[in-house]
C-alpha positions as CSV (number, residue, x, y, z in Angstrom):
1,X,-0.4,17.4,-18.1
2,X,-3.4,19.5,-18.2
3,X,-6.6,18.3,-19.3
4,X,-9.5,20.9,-20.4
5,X,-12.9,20.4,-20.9
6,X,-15.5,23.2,-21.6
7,X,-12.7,25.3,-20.5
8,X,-12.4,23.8,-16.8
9,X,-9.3,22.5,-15.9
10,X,-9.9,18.5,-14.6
11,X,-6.7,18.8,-12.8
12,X,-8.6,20.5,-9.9
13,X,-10.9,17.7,-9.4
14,X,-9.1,15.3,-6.9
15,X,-10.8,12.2,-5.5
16,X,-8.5,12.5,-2.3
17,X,-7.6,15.5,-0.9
18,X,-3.6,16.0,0.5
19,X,-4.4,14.1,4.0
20,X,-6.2,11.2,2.6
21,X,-3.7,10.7,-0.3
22,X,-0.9,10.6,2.2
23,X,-2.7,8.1,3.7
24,X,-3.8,5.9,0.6
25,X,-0.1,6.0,-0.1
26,X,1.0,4.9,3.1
27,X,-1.9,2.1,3.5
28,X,-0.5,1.0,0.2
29,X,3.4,0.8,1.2
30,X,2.3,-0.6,4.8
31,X,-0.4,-3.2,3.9
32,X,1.0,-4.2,-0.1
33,X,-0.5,-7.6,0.2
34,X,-4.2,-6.1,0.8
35,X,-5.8,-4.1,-2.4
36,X,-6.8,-0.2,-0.9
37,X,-9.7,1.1,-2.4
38,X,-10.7,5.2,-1.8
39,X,-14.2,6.6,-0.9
40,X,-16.0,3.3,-1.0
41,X,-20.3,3.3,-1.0
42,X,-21.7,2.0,2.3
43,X,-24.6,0.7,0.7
44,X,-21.6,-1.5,-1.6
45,X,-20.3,-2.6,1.7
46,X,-23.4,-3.6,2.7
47,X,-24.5,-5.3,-0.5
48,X,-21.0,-7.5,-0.3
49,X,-21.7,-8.4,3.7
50,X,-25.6,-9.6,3.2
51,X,-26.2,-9.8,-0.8
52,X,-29.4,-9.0,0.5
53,X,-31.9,-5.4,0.4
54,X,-33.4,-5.7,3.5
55,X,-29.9,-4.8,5.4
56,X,-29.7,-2.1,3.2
57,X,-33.7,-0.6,4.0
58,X,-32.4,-1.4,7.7
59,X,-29.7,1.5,7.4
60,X,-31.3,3.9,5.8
61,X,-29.6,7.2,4.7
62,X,-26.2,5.5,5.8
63,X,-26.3,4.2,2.4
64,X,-25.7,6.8,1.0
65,X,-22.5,7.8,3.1
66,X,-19.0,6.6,2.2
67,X,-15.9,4.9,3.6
68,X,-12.4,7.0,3.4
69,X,-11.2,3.6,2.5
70,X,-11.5,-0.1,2.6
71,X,-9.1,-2.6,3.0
72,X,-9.2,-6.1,0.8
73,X,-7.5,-9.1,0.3
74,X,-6.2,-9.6,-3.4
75,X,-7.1,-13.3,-4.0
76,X,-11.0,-13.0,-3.1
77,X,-11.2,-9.1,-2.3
78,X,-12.6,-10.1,1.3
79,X,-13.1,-7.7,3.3
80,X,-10.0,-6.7,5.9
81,X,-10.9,-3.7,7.7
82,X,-12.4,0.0,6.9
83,X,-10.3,3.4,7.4
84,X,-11.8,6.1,8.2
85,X,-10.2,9.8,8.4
86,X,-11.3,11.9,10.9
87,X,-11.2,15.7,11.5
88,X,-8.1,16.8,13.8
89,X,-10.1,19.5,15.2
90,X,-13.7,20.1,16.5
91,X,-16.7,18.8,14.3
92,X,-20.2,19.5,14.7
93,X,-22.7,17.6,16.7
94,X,-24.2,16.6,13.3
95,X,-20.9,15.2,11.7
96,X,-20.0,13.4,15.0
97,X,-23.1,11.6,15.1
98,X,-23.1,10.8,11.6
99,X,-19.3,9.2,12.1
100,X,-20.2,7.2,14.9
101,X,-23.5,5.5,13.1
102,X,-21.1,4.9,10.1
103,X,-18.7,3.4,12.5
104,X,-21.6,1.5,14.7
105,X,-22.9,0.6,11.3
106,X,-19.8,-1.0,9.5
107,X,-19.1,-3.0,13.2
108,X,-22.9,-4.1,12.8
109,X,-21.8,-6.1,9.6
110,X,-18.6,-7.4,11.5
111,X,-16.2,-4.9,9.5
112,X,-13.0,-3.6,12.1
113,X,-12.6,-0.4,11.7
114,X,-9.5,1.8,11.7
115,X,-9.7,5.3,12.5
116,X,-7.2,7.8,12.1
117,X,-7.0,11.4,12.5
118,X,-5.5,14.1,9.8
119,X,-2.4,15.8,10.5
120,X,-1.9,12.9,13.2
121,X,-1.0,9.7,10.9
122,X,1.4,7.2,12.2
């Protein structure tokens, strides 16, 4: 069913594009005792991990980035593991430097990370 508003469809606006719902769907079926959540704040990771602001000042703009996904137990929502989604072919210098201080970041806060690759997923 299609939705209209101010005469723009809301059917083209997808949290998840075609490779990251493939893999929400198939974290989901693999993992069904963990709860997947999709494009997740860093700054809300961060906030979970420390409860505290001065973590948050410590990693700046990384705050502001996001997680593809994050895994969670169902009977505390503790954190499991993060999933990241990376680009099957080359990236810029700037994107690769920001995915491994998101990566270095999330380890910083003892979060495992998972990292998977489109058009590669197990």
């Amino acid at each position: 069913m299609e939705n209209q508003t101010d005469g723009v469809s809301s059917d083209s606006f997808r949290l998840l594009d075609a490779s990251e719902l493939e893999l929400f769907n198939r974290l989901r079926e693999a993992m069904p005792s963990l709860i997947v959540f999709a494009q997740v704040s860093m700054s809300q990771v961060y906030y979970l991990h420390s409860r505290r602001v001065d973590r948050l000042t410590r990693f700046g703009d990384m705050g502001r980035e996001s997680i593809d996904f994050l895994l969670c137990r169902r009977d505390d929502n503790g954190v499991v593991a993060a999933v990241a989604l990376k680009a099957a072919g080359p990236v810029s210098k700037v994107t690769s430097d920001l995915d491994a201080n998101k990566l270095s970041a999330l380890r910083a806060v003892g979060i495992p990370v998972l990292v998977y690759v489109r058009n590669r997923l197990p």
